[in-house]
N, C-alpha and C positions, 0 to 999 in steps of 0.2 A: 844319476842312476840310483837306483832302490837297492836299499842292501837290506838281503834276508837276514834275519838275526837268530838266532836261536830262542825261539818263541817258548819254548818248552821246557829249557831248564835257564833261562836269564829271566829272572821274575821281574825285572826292572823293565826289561825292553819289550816284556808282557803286558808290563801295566801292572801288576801283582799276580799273587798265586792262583787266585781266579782264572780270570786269563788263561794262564799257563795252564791247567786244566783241561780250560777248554781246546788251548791249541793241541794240547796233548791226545785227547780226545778224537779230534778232526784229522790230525798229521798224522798218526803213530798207532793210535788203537783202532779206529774204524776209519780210515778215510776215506773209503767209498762207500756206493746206496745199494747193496746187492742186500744186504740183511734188514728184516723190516723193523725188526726189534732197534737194531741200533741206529738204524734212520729214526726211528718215533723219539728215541730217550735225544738222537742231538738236537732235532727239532725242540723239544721238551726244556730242557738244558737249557740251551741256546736263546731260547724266546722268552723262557721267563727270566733268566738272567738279564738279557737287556730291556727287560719294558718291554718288549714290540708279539708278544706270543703271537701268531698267523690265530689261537682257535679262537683268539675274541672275538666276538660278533660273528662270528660262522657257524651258527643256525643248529637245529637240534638233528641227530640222527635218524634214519629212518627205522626199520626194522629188520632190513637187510643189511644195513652198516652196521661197521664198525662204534661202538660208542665213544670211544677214544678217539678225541677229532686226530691227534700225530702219527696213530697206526693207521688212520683212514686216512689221510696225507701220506705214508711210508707203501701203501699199497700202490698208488699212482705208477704205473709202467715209464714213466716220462725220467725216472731217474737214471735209469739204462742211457737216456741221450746228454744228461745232465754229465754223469760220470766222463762219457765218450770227448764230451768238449773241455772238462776239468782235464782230462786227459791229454787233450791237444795244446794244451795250455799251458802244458806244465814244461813243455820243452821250449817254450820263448822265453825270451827275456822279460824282465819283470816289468809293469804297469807304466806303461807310457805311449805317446802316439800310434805306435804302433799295434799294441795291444788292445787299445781302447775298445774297435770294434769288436772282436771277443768275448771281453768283457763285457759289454753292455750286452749282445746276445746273449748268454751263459743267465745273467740277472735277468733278462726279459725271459728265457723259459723257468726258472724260478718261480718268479712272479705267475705266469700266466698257469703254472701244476699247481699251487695253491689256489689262484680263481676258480678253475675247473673242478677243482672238488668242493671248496665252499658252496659254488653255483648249484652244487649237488643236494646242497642241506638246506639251503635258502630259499623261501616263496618265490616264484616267480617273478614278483614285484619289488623284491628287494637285494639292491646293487650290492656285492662283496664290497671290504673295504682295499683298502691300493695294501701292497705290500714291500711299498720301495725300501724302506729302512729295514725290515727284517732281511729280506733276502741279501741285503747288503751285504751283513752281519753275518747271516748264516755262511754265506759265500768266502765272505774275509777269515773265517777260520781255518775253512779248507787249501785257500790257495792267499795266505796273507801278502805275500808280495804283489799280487795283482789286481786286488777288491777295495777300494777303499771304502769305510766305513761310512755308512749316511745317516745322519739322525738331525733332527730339526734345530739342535742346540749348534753343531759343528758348521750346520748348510748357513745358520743366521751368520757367525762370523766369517766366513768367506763371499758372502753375499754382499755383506758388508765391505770385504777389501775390494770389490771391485761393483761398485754399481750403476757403472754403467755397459755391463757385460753383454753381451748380444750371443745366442744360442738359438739354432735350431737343429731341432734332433733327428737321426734316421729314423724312417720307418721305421716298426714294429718291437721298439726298444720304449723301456721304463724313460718319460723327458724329464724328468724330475732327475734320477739319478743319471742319465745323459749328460746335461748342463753341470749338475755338482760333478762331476769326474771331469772334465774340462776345465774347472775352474782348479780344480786338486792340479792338475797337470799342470796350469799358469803359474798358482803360485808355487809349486814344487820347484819351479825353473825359475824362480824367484828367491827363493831360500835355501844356498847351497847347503847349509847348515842343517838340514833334515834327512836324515836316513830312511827310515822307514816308512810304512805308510803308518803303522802304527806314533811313532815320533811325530809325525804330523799331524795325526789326530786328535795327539795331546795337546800339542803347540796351539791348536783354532779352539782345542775345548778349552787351554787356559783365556787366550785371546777374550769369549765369551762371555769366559765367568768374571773375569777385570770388567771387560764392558759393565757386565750388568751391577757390580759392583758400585763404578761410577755412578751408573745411574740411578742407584739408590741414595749413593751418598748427596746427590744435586739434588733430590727431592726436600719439598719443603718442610719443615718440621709442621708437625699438628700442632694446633691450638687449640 
């Protein structure tokens, strides 16, 4: 079972005051999308802090938008259904089998209120990019007990412990973050020793950086 930690004032079980900031921010000061102001700054916040900002490569404004791609993403009506389900959410039990479905919903309208508006700033000819690992992230602040984190560094070392894993994903859900939340669930049932999701996102980022460690140290020296 996932045990929610006090994200807010245990700066250890935050990851550092970072973190805690931001949980602060998400849990305590704004945690819903009713104000557009403070939709645009967690967006903001959020996305530059971890590398994944949603406004990269999402195309220039028109003359009717917004300039500010966060307040143009904070206008989206879609956060009214976003809230509604973070809301249903909140009375289950924390991240596991049964939650899954949920969860991966709640990430696919995510994902799919940022496509929708980038598709707005974009040539018609030119595809949005995915937005699996931000809305991960943005997600895991609001409701940390049930999101777990995706970023391409944490997906390689769990890909890793299991590779010969087999996944196929529901309809109308992010498959990338599908299959990584499946494998979270394997090994979590694997590692009684893990509390949170956050504790476990440490555990596969140290996992990682060992790997890639080795595999620097096996390289052959230059000559």
């Amino acid at each position: 079972m996932i045990i929610m930690a006090d994200y807010i004032n245990d700066r250890d079980a935050a990851w550092g005051f970072g973190n805690a900031v931001l949980y602060r921010m998400c849990l305590h000061d704004a945690p819903t999308h009713r104000d557009k102001d403070e939709i645009a700054g967690k967006l903001w916040l959020i996305g530059r802090s971890y590398a994944a900002s949603p406004e990269r490569g999402a195309g220039e404004a028109s003359d009717e938008q917004d300039p500010d791609f966060f307040r143009f993403l904070a206008e989206s009506p879609r956060w009214a259904e976003i809230d509604a389900a973070l809301e249903d959410l909140s009375g289950a039990c924390a991240f596991s089998t049964a939650t899954l479905a949920p969860v991966l919903q709640i990430h696919a309208m995510l994902v799919k209120l940022i496509r929708e508006r980038t598709e707005m700033r974009l040539p018609a000819n030119k595809l949005p990019r995915a937005h699996t690992s931000f809305a991960s992230k943005y997600l895991h602040f609001h409701r940390p007990d049930h999101f777990p984190i995706f970023d391409s560094y944490v997906n390689d070392a769990i890909t890793r412990e299991y590779p010969r894993f087999r996944h196929v994903s529901a309809l109308g859900v992010d498959a990338r973050y599908s299959r990584f939340c499946s494998l979270i669930l394997r090994f979590r049932g694997e590692h009684a020793d893990v509390g949170t999701l956050r504790s476990l996102d440490r555990k596969l980022y140290e996992k990682q950086r060992a790997y890639k460690a080795a595999q620097q140290r096996s390289k052959p020296l230059a000559t």
